[in-house]
Wavefront OBJ file of the C-alpha trace (Angstrom):
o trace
v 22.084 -18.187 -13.521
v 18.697 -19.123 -13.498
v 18.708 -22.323 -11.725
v 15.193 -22.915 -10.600
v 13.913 -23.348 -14.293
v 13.638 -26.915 -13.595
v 11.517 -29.320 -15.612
v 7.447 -28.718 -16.080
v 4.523 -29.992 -15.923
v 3.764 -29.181 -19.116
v 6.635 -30.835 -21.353
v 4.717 -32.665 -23.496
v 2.692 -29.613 -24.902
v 5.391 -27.825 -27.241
v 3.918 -24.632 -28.336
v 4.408 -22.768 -31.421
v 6.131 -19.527 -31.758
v 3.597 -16.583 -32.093
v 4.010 -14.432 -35.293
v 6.740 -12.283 -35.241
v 8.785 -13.344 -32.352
v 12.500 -14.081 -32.583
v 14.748 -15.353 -30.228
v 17.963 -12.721 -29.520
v 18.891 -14.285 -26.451
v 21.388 -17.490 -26.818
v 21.080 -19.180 -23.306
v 24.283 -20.329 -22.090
v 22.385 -22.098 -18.954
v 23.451 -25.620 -18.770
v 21.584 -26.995 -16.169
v 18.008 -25.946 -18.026
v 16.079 -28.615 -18.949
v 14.476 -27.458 -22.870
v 10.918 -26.493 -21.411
v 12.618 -24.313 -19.137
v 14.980 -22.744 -21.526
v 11.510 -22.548 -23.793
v 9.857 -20.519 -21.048
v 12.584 -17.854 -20.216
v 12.974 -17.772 -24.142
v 9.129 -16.874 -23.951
v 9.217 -14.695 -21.389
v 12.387 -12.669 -23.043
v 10.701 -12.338 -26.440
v 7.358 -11.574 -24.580
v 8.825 -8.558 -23.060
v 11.229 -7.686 -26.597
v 7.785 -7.675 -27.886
v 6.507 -4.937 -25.379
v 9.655 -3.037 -25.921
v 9.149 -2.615 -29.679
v 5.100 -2.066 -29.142
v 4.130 -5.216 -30.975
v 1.022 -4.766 -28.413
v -1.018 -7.457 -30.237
v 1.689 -10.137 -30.862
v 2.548 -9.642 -26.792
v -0.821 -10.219 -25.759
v -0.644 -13.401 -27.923
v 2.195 -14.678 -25.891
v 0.855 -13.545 -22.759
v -1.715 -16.114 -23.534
v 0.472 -18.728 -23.871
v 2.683 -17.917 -20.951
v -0.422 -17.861 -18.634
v -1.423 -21.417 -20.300
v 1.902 -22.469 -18.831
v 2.304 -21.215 -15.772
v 0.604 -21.245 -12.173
v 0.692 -20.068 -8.791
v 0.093 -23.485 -7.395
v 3.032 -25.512 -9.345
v 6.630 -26.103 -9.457
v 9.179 -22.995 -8.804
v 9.383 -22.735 -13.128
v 6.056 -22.536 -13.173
v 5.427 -19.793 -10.323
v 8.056 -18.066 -11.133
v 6.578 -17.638 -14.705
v 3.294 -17.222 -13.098
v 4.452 -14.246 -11.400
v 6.329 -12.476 -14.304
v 3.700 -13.028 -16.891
v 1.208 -11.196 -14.214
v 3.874 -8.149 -14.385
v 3.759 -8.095 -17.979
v 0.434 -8.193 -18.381
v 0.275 -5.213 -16.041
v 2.944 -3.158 -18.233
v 0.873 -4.075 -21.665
v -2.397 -3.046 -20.094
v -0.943 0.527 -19.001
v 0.858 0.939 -22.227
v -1.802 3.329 -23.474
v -2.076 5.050 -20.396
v 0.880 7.422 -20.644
v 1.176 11.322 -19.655
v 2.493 13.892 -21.685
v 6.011 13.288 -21.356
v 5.592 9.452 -21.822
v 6.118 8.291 -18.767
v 3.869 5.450 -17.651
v 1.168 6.122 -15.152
v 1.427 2.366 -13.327
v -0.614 1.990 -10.303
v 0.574 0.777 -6.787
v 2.230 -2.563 -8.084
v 0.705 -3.668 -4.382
v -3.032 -3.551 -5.486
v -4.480 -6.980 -6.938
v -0.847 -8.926 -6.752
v -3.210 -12.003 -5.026
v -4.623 -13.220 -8.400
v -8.524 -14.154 -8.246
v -7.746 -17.547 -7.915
v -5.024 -17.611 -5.452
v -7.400 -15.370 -3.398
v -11.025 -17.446 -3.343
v -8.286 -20.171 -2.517
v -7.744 -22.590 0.999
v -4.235 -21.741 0.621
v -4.009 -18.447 1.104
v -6.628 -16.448 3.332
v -5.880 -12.969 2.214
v -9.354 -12.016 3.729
v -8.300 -12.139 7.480
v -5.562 -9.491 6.566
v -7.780 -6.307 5.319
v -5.385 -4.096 3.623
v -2.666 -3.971 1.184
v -0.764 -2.928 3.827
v -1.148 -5.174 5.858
v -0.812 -8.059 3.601
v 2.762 -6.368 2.726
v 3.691 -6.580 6.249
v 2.610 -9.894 6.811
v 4.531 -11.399 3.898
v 7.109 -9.634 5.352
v 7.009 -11.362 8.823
v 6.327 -14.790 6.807
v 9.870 -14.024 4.933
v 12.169 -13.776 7.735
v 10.671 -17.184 8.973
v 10.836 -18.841 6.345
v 14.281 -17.600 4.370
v 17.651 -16.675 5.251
v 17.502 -13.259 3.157
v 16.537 -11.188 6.047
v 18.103 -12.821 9.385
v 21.267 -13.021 7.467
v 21.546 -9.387 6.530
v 20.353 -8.328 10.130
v 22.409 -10.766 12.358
v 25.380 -9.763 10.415
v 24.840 -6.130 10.717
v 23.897 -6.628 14.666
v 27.497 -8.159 14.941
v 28.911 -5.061 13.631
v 27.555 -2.705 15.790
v 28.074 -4.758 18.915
v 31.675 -4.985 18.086
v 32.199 -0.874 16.929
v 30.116 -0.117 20.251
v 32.119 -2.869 22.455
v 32.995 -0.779 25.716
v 30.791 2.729 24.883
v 28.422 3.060 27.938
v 25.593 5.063 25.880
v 24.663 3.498 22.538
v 22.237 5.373 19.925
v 21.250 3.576 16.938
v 19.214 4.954 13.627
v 17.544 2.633 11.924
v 15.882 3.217 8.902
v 12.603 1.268 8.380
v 12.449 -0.288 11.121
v 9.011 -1.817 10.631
v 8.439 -4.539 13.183
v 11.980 -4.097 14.914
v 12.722 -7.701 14.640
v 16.582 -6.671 14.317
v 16.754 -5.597 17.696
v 15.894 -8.183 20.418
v 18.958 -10.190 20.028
v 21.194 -7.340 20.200
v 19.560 -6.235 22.646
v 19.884 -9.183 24.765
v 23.455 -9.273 24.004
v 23.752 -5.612 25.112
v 22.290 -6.862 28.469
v 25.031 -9.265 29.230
v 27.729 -6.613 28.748
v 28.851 -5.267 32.174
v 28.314 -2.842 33.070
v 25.268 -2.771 30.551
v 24.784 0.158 28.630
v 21.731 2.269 27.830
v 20.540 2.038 24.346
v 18.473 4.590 22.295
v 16.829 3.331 19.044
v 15.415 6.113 16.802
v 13.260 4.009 13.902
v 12.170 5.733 11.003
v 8.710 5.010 9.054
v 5.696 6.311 7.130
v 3.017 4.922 9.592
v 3.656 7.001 13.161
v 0.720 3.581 14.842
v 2.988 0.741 13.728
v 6.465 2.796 15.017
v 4.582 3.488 18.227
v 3.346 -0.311 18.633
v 7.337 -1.503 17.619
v 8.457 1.002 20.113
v 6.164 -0.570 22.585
v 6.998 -3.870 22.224
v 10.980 -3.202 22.071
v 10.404 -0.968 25.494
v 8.923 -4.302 27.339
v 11.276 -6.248 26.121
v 14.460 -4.243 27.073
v 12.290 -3.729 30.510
v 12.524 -8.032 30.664
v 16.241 -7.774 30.524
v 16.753 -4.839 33.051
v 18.236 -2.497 30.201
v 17.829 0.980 30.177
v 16.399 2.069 26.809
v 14.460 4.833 25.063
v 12.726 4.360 21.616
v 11.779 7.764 19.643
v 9.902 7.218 16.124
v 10.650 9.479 13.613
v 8.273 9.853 11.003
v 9.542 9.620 6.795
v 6.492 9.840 4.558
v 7.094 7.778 1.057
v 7.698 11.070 -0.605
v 9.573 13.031 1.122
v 13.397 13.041 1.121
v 14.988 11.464 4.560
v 18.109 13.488 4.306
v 16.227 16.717 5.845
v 14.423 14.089 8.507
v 17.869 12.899 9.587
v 19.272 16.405 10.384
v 16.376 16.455 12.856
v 17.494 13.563 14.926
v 18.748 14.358 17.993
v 22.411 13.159 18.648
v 23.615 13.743 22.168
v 27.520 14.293 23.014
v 27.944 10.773 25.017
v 26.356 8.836 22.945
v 28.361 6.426 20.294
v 26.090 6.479 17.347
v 25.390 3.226 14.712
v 23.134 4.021 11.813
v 21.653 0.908 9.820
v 20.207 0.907 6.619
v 19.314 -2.982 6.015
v 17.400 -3.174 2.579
v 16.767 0.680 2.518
v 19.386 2.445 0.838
v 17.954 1.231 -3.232
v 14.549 3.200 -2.360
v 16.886 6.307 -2.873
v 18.227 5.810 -5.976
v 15.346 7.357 -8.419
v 17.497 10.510 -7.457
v 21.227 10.305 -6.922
v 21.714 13.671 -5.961
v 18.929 13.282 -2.898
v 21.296 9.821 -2.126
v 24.853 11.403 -2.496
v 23.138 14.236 -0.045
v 22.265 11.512 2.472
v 24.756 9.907 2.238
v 27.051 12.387 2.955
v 24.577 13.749 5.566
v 24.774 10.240 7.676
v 28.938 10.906 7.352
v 28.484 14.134 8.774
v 27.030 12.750 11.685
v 29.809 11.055 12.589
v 28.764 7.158 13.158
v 31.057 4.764 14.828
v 29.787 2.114 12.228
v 27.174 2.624 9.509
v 25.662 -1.091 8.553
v 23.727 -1.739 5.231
v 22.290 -4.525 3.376
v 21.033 -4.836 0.041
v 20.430 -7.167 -2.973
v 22.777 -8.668 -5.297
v 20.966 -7.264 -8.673
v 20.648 -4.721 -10.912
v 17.097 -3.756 -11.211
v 18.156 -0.489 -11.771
v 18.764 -0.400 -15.822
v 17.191 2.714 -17.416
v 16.701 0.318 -20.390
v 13.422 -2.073 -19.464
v 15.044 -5.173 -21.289
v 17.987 -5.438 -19.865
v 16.105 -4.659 -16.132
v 13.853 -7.440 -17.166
v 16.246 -10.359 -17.948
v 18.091 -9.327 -14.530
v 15.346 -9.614 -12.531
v 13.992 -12.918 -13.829
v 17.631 -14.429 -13.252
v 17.531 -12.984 -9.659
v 13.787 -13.979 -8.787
v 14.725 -17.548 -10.230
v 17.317 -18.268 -7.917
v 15.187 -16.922 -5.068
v 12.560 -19.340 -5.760
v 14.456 -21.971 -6.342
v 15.590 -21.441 -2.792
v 12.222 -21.425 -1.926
v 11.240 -24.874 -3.851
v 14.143 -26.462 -2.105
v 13.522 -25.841 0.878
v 10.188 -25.621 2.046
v 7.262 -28.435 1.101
v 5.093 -28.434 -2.312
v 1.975 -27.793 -0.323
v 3.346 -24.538 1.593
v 0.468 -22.274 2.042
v 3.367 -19.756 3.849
v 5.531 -19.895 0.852
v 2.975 -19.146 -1.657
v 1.943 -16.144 0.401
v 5.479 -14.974 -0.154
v 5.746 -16.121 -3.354
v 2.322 -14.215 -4.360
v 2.800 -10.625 -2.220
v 6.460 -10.120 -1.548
v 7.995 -10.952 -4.291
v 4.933 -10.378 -6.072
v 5.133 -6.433 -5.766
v 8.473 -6.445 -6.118
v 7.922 -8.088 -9.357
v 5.259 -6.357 -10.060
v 7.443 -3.042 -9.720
v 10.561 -4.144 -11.392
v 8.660 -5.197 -14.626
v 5.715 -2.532 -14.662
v 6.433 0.930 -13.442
v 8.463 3.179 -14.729
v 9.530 6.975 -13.720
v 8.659 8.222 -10.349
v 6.300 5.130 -9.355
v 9.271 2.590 -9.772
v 10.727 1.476 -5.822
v 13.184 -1.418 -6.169
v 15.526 -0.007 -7.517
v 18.396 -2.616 -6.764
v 22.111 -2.110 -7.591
v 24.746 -4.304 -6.823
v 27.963 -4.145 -4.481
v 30.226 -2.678 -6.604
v 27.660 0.554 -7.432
v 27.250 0.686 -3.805
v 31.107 0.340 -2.891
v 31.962 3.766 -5.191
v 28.992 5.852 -3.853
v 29.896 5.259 -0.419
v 33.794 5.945 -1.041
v 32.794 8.818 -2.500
v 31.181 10.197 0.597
v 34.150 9.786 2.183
v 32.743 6.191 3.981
v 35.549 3.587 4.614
v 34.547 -0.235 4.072
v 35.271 -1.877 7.315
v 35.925 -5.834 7.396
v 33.025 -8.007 8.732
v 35.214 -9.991 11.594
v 35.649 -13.798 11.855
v 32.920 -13.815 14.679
v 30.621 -12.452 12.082
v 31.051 -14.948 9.241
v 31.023 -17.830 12.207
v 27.571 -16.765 12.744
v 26.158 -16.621 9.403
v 27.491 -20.319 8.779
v 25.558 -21.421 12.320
v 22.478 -19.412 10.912
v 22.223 -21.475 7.647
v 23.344 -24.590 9.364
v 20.590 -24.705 12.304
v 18.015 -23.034 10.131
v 18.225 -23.557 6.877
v 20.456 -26.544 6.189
v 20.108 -26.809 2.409
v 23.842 -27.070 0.750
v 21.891 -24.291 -1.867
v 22.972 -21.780 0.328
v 26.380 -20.075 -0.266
v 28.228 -18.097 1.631
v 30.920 -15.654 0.418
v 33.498 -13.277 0.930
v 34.652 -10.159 -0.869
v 36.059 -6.481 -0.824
v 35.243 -7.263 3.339
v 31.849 -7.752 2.993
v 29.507 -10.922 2.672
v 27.446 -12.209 0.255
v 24.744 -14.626 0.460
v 23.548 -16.867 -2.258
v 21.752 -19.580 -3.828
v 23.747 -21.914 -5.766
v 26.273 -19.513 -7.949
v 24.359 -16.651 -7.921
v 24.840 -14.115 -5.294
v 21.632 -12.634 -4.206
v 22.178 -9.979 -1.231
v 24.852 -8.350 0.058
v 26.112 -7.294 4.063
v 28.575 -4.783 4.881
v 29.555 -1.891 7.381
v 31.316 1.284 6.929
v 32.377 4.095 9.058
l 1 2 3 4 5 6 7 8 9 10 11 12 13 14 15 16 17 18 19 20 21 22 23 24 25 26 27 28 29 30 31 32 33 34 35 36 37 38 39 40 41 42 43 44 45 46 47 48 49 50 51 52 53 54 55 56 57 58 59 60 61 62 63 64 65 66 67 68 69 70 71 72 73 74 75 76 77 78 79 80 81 82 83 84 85 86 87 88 89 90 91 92 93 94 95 96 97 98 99 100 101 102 103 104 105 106 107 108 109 110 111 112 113 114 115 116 117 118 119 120 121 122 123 124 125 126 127 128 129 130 131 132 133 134 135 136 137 138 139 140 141 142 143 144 145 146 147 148 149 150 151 152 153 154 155 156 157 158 159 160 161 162 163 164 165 166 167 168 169 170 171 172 173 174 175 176 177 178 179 180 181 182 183 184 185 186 187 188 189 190 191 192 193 194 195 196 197 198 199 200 201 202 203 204 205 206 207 208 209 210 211 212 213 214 215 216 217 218 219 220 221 222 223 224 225 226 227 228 229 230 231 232 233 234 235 236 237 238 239 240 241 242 243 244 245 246 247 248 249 250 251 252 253 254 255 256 257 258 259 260 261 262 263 264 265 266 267 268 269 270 271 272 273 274 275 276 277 278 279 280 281 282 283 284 285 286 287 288 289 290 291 292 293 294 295 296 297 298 299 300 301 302 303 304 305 306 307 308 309 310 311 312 313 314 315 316 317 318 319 320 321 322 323 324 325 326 327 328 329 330 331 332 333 334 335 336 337 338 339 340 341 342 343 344 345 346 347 348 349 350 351 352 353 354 355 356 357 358 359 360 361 362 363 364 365 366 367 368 369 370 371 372 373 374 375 376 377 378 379 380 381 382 383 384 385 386 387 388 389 390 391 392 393 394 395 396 397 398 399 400 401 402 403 404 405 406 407 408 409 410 411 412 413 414 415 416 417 418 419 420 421 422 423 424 425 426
């Protein structure tokens, strides 16, 4: 569904088809208002267009679309905003193709803050310095200001502390760990526990400075609630394949291990033999409970179309979410709206091959990879769904949210769509 194409700004200006566009796509969308269903139509054919190398009738409607469209409008017009931006970037690197075809896109992270949005009050992209760093900002702005991430990571927290209830030694694998905002509240609940037990976080990332300053700041905080606790980083560069890194962690005899792989797991599927090897790799190692979170969508599709029209139903819910429940003027939410979901965006629509990260799939795909390496679905308890329904209520009390229930797992969403998935495994 792609609720969030609400009405315009721009209803009164009806533009005319460009030259050899046809609409394939019948909407079925009740709830669009006709310049909404205009724009997706627009955006479909736009990319149709790109598909079938009509280069100069795409560029045409590229024009149009970024007549339409801004970063500084309603949720319609951002979201179109955002996707004609990725579009553009797949037309202009059309050309640029090796030998076998593939396209040579560059990293989707570079320029996402357009010229405007940058020499803009709203969003000070100067004080940040890197692409990097902007990434990780954005990121810290989205678990403030959405349920996405506190959802998947509270849920998976109350898995662990329920498969390591009574184990005196805890070790827990986290994959991407980034800023380790997962871990104080478990944490904290670890300390209550009597007698508390010692806890050993090994994080994984590609920069060894940020693990060391996460570390750091976990260390002081476990030190505030008198728990015993080591942190080792464990360095995965964005190239290389984790499932020789993980045979290096070191797993010691008392220790009740928990592995977590919140919004991780889709980075591995350009290669499904490297992912069926880690993932039967992590089953080897014998966790007590294995946690994972990822999104609701298929962004996966070897077939750009299809890919496309998923992600622009996905990305509309999202920020519809977003328009509903945060203010017109949010300078946070356009940060967000321009870098996080920006690149991912950016990615879905413009790279291809070996350059292409989000890689989405949903449930289901997941559910038969992990069967098949041997992984049993284990059921998310009562507790855990109690806690999820507090989360939205307190923090995010829009009745957009949606919380649901299936194959033992939960899914969050906005209106009818389903947009990320929790579950745990063993």
């Amino acid at each position: 569904m792609l609720g969030s194409f609400g009405s315009s700004s721009h209803e009164e200006e009806e533009e005319p088809s460009p030259p050899n566009v046809h609409y394939h796509h019948h909407i079925q969308h009740r709830s669009f208002t006709p310049p909404a269903i205009h724009m997706r139509q627009l955006l479909i054919s736009c990319a149709e267009l790109i598909s079938r190398s009509d280069l100069s009738a795409a560029h045409r409607l590229i024009s149009i679309l970024s007549t339409n469209s801004s970063p500084y409008g309603d949720s319609t017009e951002r979201l179109v905003h955002q996707f004609t931006k990725a579009l553009s970037l797949r037309l202009n690197r059309y050309a640029a193709t090796d030998t076998a075809g593939s396209f040579l896109i560059p990293n989707p992270t570079t320029n996402l803050v357009s010229a405007e949005a940058t020499s803009s009050s709203n969003v000070n992209t100067a004080e940040f310095g890197s692409d990097e760093t902007l990434v990780q900002s954005s990121y810290l702005l989205l678990n403030q200001l959405t349920p996405f991430i506190r959802f998947s990571q509270l849920t998976a927290n109350q898995a662990i502390l329920e498969a390591t209830e009574g184990q005196q030694a805890i070790h827990i694998l986290d994959f991407d760990i980034m800023h380790g905002v997962q871990w104080p509240p478990l944490m904290q609940a670890m300390a209550e526990r009597f007698p508390p037990p010692t806890l050993r976080i090994t994080g994984t990332g590609s920069d060894l400075e940020v693990l060391r300053r996460t570390g750091d700041r976990l260390a002081k905080f476990a030190h505030s609630l008198g728990l015993r606790f080591q942190f080792h980083p464990l360095i995965i560069l964005n190239n290389e394949d984790p499932t020789s890194v993980a045979s290096a962690v070191l797993l010691l005899p008392d220790e009740t291990l928990a592995v977590n792989c919140v919004h991780y797991l889709h980075r591995l599927l350009k290669d499904r033999d490297h992912l069926r090897l880690f993932l039967h790799r992590i089953k080897a190692m014998n966790p007590k409970i294995f946690t994972m979170a990822e999104r609701e969508a298929n962004h996966n599709h070897p077939i750009f179309l299809q890919r496309f029209v998923e992600a622009l139903d996905h990305y509309a819910a999202v920020f519809d979410s977003l328009e509903a429940t945060m203010p017109p003027t949010s300078h946070e939410r356009l940060t967000v709206e321009q870098i996080w979901f920006g690149r991912e965006i950016a990615d879905i629509v413009a790279a291809e091959g070996e350059s292409r990260k989000e890689r989405h799939e949903r449930f289901r795909s997941w559910k038969v990879m992990l069967r098949s390496s041997d992984f049993i679905n284990v059921p998310l308890s009562p507790f855990a769904l109690s806690q999820a329904k507090l989360l939205l209520r307190i923090h995010y009390p829009s009745e957009g949210y949606q919380l649901h229930i299936l194959n033992d797992s939960f899914f969050l969403g906005w209106q009818n769509q389903p947009l990320f998935s929790v579950s745990s495994w063993h």
